[in-house]
Every structure is written in C-alpha cells, then in structure tokens.
N, C-alpha and C positions, 0 to 999 in steps of 0.2 A: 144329067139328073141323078143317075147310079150313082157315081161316082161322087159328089155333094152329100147323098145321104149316105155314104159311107164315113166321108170326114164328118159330119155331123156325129156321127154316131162314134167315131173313134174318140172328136172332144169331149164329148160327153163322158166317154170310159173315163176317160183321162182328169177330168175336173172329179167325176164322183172317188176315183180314189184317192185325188189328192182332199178330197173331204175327210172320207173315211181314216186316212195315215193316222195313227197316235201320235201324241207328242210327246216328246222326249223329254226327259229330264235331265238338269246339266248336271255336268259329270263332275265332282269337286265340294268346297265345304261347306253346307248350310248350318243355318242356326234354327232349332225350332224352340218353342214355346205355348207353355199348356197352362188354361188359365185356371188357377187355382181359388184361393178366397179372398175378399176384399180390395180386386180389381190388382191383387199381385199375379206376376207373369214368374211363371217359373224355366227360365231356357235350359237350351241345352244344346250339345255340337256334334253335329254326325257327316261323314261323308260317303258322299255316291261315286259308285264306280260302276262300270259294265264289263262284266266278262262274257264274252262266247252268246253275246245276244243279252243275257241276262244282269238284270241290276242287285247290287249288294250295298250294303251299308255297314258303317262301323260309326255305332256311339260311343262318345267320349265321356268318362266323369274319372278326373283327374287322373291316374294311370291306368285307370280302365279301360280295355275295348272290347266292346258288345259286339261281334257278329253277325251282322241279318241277313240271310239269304231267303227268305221266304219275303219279295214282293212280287205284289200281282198288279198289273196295270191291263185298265178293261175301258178302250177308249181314253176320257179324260179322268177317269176313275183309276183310286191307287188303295192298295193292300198291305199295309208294312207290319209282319206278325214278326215279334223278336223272338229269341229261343226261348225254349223249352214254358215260360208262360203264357197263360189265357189269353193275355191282354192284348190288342191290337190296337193298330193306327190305322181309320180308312177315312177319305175325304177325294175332293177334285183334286186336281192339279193342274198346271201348264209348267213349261220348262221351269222358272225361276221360281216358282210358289205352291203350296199346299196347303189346302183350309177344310178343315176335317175332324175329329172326335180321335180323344184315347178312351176304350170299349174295355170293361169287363165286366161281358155279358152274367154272370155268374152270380155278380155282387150287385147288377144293376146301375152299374156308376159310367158316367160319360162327365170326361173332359175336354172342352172344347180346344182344338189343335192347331196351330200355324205354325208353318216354318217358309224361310227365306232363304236363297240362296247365294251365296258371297258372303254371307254374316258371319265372319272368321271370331269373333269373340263371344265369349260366354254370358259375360257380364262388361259394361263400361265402365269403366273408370274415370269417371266425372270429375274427380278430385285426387289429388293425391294420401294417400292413409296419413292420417293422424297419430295412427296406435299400430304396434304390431301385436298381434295374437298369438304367435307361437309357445308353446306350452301347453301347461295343462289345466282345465277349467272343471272347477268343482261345478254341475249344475244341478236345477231342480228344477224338473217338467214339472206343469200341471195342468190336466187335459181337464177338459170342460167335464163333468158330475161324475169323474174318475180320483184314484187316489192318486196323489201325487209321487213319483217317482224321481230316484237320482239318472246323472249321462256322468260320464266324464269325457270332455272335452278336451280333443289331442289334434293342435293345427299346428302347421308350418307356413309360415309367410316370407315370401320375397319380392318386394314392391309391395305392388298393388295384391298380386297375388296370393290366393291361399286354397291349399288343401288338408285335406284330415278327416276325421270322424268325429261322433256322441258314439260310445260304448256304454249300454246299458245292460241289466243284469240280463237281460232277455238276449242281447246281442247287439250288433251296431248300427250302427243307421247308414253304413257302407261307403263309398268311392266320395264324397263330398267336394264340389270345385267352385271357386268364387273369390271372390273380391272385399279388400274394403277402401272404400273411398270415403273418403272426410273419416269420421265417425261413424261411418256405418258400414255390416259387415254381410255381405248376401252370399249365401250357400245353397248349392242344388245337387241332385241325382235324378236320372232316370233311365231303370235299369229295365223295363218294360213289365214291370210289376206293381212297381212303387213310385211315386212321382215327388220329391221330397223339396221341399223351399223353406228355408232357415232367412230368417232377418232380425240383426239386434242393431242397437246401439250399442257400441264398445266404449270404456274409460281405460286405462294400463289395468285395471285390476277391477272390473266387471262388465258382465253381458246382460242387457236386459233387450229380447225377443220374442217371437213367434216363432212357429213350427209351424208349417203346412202341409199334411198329407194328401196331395190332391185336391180336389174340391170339398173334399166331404168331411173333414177332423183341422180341428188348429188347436194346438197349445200353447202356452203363453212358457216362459222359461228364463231364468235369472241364474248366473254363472258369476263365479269368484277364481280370480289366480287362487289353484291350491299345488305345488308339482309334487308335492305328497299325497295326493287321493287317490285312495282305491276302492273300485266298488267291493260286495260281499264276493268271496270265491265262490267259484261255479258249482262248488261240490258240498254247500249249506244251505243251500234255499228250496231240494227236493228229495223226498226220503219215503223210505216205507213207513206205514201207519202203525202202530200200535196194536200187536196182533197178528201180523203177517211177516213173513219168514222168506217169502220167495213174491218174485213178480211170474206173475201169469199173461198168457193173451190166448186166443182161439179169432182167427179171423181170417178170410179168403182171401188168396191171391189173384192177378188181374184175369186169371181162367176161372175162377169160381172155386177151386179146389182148397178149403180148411186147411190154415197150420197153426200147429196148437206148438206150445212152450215146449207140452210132453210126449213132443213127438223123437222118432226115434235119432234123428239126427242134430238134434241138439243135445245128447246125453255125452258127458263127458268131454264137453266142450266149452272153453268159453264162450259165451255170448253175448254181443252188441246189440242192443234193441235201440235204434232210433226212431223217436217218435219227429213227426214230418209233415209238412205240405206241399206239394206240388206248385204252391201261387208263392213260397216264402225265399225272398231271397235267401237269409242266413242261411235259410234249410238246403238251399243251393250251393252254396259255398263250402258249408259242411259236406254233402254229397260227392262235391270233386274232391274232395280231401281226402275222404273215404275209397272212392274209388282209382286215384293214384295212389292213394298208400297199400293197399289189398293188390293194385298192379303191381308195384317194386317191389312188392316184400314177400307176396304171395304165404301169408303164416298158416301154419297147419292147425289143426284142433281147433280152428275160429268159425263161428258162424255168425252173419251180419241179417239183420232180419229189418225190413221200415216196419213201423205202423203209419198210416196214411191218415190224416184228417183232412177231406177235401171240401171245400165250400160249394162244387160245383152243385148245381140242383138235381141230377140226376146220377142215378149209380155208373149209367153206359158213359154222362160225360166226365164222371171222376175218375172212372177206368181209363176213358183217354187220357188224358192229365198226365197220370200216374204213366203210361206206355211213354206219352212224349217224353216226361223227364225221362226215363230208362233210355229209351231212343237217342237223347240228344247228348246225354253226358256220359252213357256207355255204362251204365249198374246195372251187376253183374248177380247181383243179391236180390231175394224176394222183395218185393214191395205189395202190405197187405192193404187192402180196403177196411180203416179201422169204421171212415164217417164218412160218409158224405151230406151236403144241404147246409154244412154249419160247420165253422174253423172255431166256436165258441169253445173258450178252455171249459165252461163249467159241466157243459154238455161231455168234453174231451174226456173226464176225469170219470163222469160215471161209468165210460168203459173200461177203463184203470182204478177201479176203486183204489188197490193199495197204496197210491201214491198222497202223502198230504196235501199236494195240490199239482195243477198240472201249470205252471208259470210261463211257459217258454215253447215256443218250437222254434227251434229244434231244442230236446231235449232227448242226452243219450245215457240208457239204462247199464253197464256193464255186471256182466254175473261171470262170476268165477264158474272152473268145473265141477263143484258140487253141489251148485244151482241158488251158491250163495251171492245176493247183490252186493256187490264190491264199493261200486262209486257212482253216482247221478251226475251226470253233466247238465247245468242247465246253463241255455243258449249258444251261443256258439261264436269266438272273436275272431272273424275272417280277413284274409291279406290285407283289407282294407286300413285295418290295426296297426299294421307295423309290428313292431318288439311283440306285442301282445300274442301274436299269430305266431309269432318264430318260439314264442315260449308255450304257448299251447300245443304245437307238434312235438317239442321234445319233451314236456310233460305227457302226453298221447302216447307217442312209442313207448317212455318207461315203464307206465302203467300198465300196456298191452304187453311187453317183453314181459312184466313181472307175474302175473296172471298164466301165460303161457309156458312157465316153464316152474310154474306151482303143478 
C-alpha cells in the first residue's frame, strides 16, 4: 500500500508539471496584423529566435530591422515591448499564434493584435501589377477637420513588390513595405510607435488612397507623377519672431536640476537645441544620427541640449521615456523635461514663445558662439529616404564645420 501511494503521488508530481510547462513559441517567421479602420488589416513580419533560454524578435519594414529583446512570457501570457517606445504588444498565445492588443497606455489607444506563424509574406499578391510606381509622387493629405498638407512620394518596384516613403515637411513616414497587385497598391510600417496602412488605386500617373494611423486617424490622399517636386526646405517654415534676437529655455533635466541657455557652459559655444519626443520616430532617427556623429567626430566648442515634449501623463512616467531613450540608444547630451501630458504643438510653442510656430518634432535650433540663431531645421529625412538622408548629413557636417571654426 506504501509503496501505491508513493507512485500515486509521484504521477501526480509528474501530470501537475506537465500542466504547469509553458508553451513555447516556434522559432522562425511569423506575420502579424493590427486591425486598423474599416475592417483594414495592417501586417507586418517579424522573427523569433531563442538565445540562452531567452526569446528575441526582429521586425521587418523593408530594410529595416527592429530589435526586441524585451519579451516576457507568464504561462500562456506574452509581453513583446519593442525599443526605446511606450508602446507594447501583450495577448495569449500558443506555439503557432497570438491574439492580443498594441497598448499605448499614455494616449489611451489599443489596437486589437494577431499574428501567425509560418506567414512568410507581408502582403499577397493576388494578381499581378498592372502599373509600376517607382518614381516620384507629387501628393496631397487631407486629414479629417485638419489643413491639408503635401508628401512626396519616393517608391521602387520590382514585381509585385515595392518600397519607399511619403516625405513631408514634418518628416517621413519611415521604412514602408508592400505590394501592388491589379491596380492596387498596399503599404505598411510598424515600428512599435506608429502602425501605418497606405491603400490607393494606382493609374501610370495617379494615386488616389487612404492613410491609416492605427485605429484612431485616416486621411484620404491623391498623388500625381511629378519627378521634379520638392517640398519647402527645411530651413523656411521656422524662424524667430519679430522682436527677438536670441532663443532661450530654462528647463530641468531627468534629476530635477535646471539648465538654462545662460548657463555657464554654453557661452562660447555652439549650440544644438533639439526639440523632441521620446514616442516620435523621426525624433529617433534623428537622435542616432546625432549620437553617431558626436561619437566619430567628437567636435570641440559644441554643446547638444533635447528639449523634451512628452505625452506621458505623468512627470515620473515622461522621465522614464526620456531615461529609456538615453538607455537604449546611448545619448550622451542632456535631455530636458520641456512637457509632459500633451505632445500638442500649440501648447509646445507657448514654452518657446520666440519661435513663429512650433511645426515639426523633431525640430533642431542651431546658434552660433555669439548666441546668434544660425538655421532651424524643421523635421527630420531619415535613412528611410535614401538620396534625401545622404544629402542631409553632408548638408549637416558643413554647416556644423562652418559654425565651429567661426
């Protein structure tokens, strides 16, 4: 009888843990998909790997790969938080699937989440293209009870396939990857900030589509072959006011400690003010920019200063924000708490009064060393650009060389 209620009790051990085991998830390509507006699915391609116990992930949006080393799996519960933004993925899982919410908590927004495993394509190619798109596309957003604004539109297609960007004055709308089959032309990104779904009808020489940010924003937008269009340069659309001589700030860094304009370490210096957000891609892109060109070049007499507009609701959660970017991308420069509770330009601007308007983040201030403002950059045309991005660095350096050795 001993002996009975010992194996008794050993199966028992033995059945509850094989209860308790977590399940694994397969190792290789899945396709996930976040449902956006009007029953549009926006995908997208990532793969799982496991190193040393632990799971990792890399998103794809056309040359791009995103990084994840932060998942948490708790049971049949999963945690996929991408770098450096707010935003996360959590839902159930089992090996092949995951059904779950993209979260940012901050803004209040949930997008309902699936992905599959094996789904090696982005999009289907149902048909074969009608039209190719490569070139460039004069466009014209127009967001719902907003003012209408221009993109330029810069694709390359081969087959079915196509990547590219919309460049707008603000910046671009980043790594874009998709398809067009028949007559029609589907684009996405998702970079775990922004969740973006482009869908038009194409002819050889126009676009007529939507824009989907997510759940929550659609714009409607119309494109013309133009390979001559350029938008306004960077260095027209933000200027001091009438009145003011110099840009100012006073604002604490992530210890609490005030740094003002005229403080002693920026006299006799140039100065770089970027204004910034912790949730904004462009402002990310810009940031690596800045902080591998400050690493190879290491220039003397510069100092680089953020101002910070964080949407987080609290001051403790926009100081993390602001610590995780520094943390994740290695900046080496102040980054001050301009805002937090609100990424609103109009709100942005009354702490900048000098500026005529605050348009863009990223948007960067450059002042020569007699505290004269040189040039405003507004937005920012990141790798995702091409030509655009290789002529912004070597515009960048000249302008910083020429500054520095004034």
């Amino acid at each position: 009888m001993k002996k009975l209620l010992c194996m008794v009790s050993l199966l028992s051990a033995l059945i509850s843990c094989k209860d308790e085991r977590r399940p694994e998830l397969s190792e290789g390509i899945w396709q996930g998909k976040l449902s956006v507006m009007e029953g549009e699915k926006l995908p997208f391609n990532f793969l799982v790997e496991r190193e040393d116990g632990a799971y990792k992930m890399q998103i794809y949006n056309a040359s791009e790969v995103i990084v994840v080393d932060e998942i948490e799996l708790k049971g049949d519960s999963i945690r996929i938080h991408p770098p450096v933004f707010e935003g996360y993925i959590s839902g159930k899982f089992t090996p092949g699937r995951i059904e779950g919410d993209f979260r940012i908590e901050s803004l209040d927004r949930v997008v309902p989440f699936e992905a599959d495993f094996g789904e090696t394509e982005r999009f289907s190619a149902e048909k074969n293209a009608n039209v190719n798109v490569s070139g460039i596309w004069e466009t014209e957003f127009t967001p719902e009870d907003l003012e209408v604004y221009m993109g330029k539109g810069i694709f390359v297609q081969e087959g079915n396939k196509v990547s590219g960007t919309f460049r707008t004055t603000t910046g671009d709308y980043r790594y874009l990857e998709g398809v067009v089959t028949g007559d029609s032309l589907k684009l996405s990104a998702f970079d775990g900030a922004h969740a973006f779904l482009f869908t038009a009808r194409v002819t050889d020489s126009t676009l007529n589509g939507a824009f989907y940010s997510g759940n929550h924003s659609k714009e409607t937008f119309v494109g013309k072959r133009n390979e001559g269009f350029e938008l306004p340069p960077a260095d027209s659309l933000t200027f001091l006011k009438e009145g003011y001589d110099k840009f100012s700030f006073s604002f604490p860094d992530i210890d609490g400690t005030m740094v003002s304009s005229e403080d002693e370490r920026f006299k006799n210096k140039v100065v770089m003010v970027q204004i910034l957000g912790s949730w904004c891609p462009n402002c990310l892109d810009e940031t690596k920019f800045y902080v591998n060109y400050l690493r190879d070049h290491s220039p003397k007499n510069l100092e680089v200063v953020g101002l910070a507009f964080e949407y987080a609701k609290t001051k403790e959660g926009a100081i993390k924000s602001i610590e995780r970017l520094k943390q994740r991308i290695g900046v080496n420069y102040p980054i001050l708490l301009a805002q937090y509770g609100s990424s609103d330009k109009d709100m942005a601007q009354k702490k900048l009064p000098m500026l005529n308007r605050l348009l863009s983040y990223p948007t960067t201030i450059f002042i020569d060393k007699e505290g004269k403002v040189r040039y405003i950059h507004t937005g920012f045309n990141g790798p995702a650009t091409g030509e655009k991005y290789i002529e912004f660095q070597k515009e960048f350096d000249a302008l910083l060389q020429k500054l520095l050795r004034e």
